[in-house]
N, C-alpha and C positions, 0 to 999 in steps of 0.2 A: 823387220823391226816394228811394225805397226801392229803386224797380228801379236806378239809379244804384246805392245802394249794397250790394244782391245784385252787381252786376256789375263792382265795384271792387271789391269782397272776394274774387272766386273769381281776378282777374287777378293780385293779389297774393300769391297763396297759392305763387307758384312750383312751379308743375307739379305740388300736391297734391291734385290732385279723388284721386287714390286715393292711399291710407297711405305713410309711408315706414318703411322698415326698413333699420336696419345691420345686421341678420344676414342679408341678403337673400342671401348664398351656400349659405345653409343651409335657405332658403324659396323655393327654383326653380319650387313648385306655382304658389307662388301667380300668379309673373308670368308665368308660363308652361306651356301644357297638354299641349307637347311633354313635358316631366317625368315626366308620370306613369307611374309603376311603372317605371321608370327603372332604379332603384335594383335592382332583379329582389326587392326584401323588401317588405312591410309597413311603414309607418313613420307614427307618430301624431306630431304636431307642435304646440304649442301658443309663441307670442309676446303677449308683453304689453307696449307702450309705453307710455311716459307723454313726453310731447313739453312740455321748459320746464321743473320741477320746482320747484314755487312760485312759479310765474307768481303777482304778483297786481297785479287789477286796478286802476287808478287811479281809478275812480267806485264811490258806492256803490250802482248803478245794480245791478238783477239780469243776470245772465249775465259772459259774457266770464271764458273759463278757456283753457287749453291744450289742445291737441290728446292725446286718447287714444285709442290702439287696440287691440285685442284678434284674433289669429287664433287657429283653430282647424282642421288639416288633417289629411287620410287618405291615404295613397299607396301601390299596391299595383300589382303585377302579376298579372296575371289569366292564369288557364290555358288559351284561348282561344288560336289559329290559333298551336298549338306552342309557348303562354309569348309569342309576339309582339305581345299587348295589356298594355294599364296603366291602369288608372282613379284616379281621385280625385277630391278635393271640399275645398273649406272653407269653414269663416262667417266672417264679419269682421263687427266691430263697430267703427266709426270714428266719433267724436266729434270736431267742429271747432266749437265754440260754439254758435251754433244749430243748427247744422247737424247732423244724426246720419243716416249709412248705417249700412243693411244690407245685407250681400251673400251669396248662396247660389251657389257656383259647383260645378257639378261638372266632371271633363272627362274625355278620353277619350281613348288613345294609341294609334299604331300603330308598331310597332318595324322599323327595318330595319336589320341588321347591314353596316356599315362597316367596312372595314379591321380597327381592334381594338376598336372600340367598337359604340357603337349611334346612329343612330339616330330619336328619336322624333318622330314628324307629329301633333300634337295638337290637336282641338278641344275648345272649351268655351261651354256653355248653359247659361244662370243667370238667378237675377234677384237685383233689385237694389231696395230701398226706402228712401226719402229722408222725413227729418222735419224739418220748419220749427217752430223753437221762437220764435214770433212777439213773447211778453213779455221775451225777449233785444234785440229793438230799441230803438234809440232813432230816433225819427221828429222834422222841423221839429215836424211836425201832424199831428194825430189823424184829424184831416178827411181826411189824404191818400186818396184814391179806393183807393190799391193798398194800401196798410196796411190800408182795413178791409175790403174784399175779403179779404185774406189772412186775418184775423184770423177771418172768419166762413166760411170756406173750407175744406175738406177740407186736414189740416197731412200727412198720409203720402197716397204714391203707392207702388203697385209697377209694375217697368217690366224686359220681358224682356233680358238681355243675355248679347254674344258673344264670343266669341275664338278666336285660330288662332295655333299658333306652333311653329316647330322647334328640336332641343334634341338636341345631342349630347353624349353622352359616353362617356370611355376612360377604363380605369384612369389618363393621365398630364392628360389635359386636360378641358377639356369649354366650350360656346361654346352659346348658344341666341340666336333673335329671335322675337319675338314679336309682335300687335299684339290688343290686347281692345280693350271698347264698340264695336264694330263697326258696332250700332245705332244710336251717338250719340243714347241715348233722351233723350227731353225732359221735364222736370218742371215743372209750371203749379202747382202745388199747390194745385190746383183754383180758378184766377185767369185772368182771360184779358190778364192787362197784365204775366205775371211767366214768364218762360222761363229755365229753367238747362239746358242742353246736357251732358251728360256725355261728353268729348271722346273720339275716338281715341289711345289712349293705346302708344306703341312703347316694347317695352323689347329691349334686347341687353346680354348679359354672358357671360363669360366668364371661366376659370380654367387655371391649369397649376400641375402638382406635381412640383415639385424636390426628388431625392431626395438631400439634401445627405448626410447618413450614416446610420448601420444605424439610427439612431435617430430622426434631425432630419429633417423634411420640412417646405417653404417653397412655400408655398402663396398665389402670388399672383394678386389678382382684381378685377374692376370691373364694373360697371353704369352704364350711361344709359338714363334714364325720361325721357319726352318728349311732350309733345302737339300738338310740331311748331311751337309756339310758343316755347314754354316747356323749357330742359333742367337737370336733375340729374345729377350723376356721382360716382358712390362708386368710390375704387380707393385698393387697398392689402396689405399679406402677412398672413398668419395663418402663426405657425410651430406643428409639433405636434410633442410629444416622445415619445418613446416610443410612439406613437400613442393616447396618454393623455390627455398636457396641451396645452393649445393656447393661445396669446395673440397680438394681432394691433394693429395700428394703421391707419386708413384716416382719409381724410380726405373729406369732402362739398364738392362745388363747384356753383352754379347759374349758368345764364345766362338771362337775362329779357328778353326784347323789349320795348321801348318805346318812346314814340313818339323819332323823332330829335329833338325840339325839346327835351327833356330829358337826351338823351344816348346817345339808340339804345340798342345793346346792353349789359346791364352784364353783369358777372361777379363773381359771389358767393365768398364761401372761407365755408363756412355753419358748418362743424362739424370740431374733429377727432375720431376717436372710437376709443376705449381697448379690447379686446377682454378677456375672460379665459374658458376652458371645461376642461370636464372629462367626458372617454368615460370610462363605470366599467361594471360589471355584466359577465354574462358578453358575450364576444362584442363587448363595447361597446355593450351593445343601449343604455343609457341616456347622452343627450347633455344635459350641463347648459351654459349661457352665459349670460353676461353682458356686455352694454355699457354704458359708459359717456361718452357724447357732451359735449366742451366747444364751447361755443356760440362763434362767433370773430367773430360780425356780425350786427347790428340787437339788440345787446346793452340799447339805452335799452327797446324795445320788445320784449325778453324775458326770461324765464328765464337762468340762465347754464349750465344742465345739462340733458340729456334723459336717460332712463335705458328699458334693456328688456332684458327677461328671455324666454330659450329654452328649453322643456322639449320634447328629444324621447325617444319612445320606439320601438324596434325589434322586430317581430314576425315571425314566420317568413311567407315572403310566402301565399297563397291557392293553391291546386295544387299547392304544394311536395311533392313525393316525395322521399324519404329515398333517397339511392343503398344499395342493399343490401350489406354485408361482402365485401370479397373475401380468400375462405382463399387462401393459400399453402403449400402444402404443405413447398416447400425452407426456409421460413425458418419456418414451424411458429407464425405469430403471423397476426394479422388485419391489414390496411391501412388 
């Protein structure tokens, strides 16, 4: 009864064994290793979700909460074969009820100049640690053979994982694919009746920047995440003004296989979601955002809100040399 319902739970979860994100135009590391150092700067990146916003439970059973996530990343370019590498890393913290990863992903770029852009061929090797919070279940029976296997079992695993993925981008556009868990590593939680797969997971997205006037740029984008089974699709504009302020609307769509005798394919309209940011500081170095997610489906069994917050910061990249002054002598000033 319990491996049924490990494996009715991860089916339903619509293509979330890993996090989602509505700022995910703004978090290219994370699904993708072609990114890194991309950017040719330094850039520290922190995201916090909260998925449902007062979910609450209908039993007064322990467990059963919302999905939380938490990223943390580093993206630089390295001064290595002429400026044409780019490293980076992050941690994630993703809570899905019982369920809790961790992920340690570093990756690793290789830049090759395109036309007006770049670019990037990226791999990534990491690992990955899963915790079974076992007094979250409810079992028929206690007696069940897998319940108390698990129960007296090893509740964390760690398990190596990989990635590959390419990622261009130009000052007007920019387009990546990618595919991580490469490994498709498997988690027993130290059980021999309990396997959870951590799928193949494909992502593609893409952007273009319309430069409507001196001051307006419209900036639209989309993403599909996938496990080949299972799809998610975010698309929508972000305008920026000034290159200051920025506000956007996107909406979330799923499509979920199932069996035909139920109704085959469905397709989901999951979320619409509200953007608002703000570049300050010199340079822009500091990117604040915020979303706001209205939930538009499976409303009896959620939350009516998600909500998450962006904090990046901007650092001058790693090898960076300062171009030296050049005098002018006819015009008697510096350049």
């Amino acid at each position: 009864m319990l491996t049924l319902l490990l494996c009715t739970g991860s089916w339903s979860l619509l293509a979330q064994q890993d996090a989602q994100w509505s700022h995910y135009m703004f978090n290219g590391l994370y699904y993708n290793p072609g990114n890194a150092g991309i950017e040719k700067v330094t850039r520290l990146t922190l995201i916090t979700r909260k998925q449902w916003l007062g979910y609450a439970r209908n039993t007064v059973d322990a467990g059963g909460t919302s999905p939380t996530s938490s990223v943390f990343s580093i993206n630089t370019r390295l001064p290595f074969l002429s400026g044409r590498t780019g490293a980076g890393a992050y941690i994630i913290a993703d809570n899905k009820g019982p369920l809790t990863s961790i992920e340690f992903q570093p990756s690793l770029a290789y830049h090759i100049p395109i036309g007006n852009g770049l670019l990037g061929i990226g791999i990534r090797a990491g690992l990955v640690t899963q915790r079974l919070n076992t007094d979250w279940y409810r079992v028929v029976s206690e007696d069940d053979p897998s319940y108390i296997a698990l129960k007296s079992a090893r509740a964390s695993q760690f398990k190596m994982d990989y990635g590959t993925g390419l990622w261009y981008e130009s000052n007007r556009w920019y387009a990546g694919a990618s595919v991580n868990h490469l490994s498709r590593s498997k988690f027993s939680y130290g059980t021999d009746s309990i396997q959870s797969i951590l799928n193949n997971h494909l992502h593609v997205t893409g952007g273009y920047r319309f430069q409507v006037s001196t001051n307006l740029v419209i900036t639209p984008s989309a993403i599909v995440q996938s496990d080949l089974k299972q799809f998610t699709f975010v698309y929508g504009p972000l305008a920026t003004l000034n290159n200051k302020y920025w506000l956007g609307l996107n909406a979330r769509n799923s499509i979920a296989k199932r069996d035909v005798t139920v109704g085959g394919n469905t397709l989901g309209f999951d979320d619409l979601i509200f953007y608002l940011g703000l570049n300050t500081l010199k340079d822009n170095a500091l990117r604040l955002g915020y979303s706001f997610d209205l939930v538009t489906s499976g409303r009896r069994a959620k939350a009516g809100t998600s909500h998450e917050i962006m904090i990046s910061y901007m650092l001058p990249a790693v090898g960076a040399v300062p171009k030296p002054p050049v005098h002018t002598p006819r015009y008697r000033h510096t350049e």
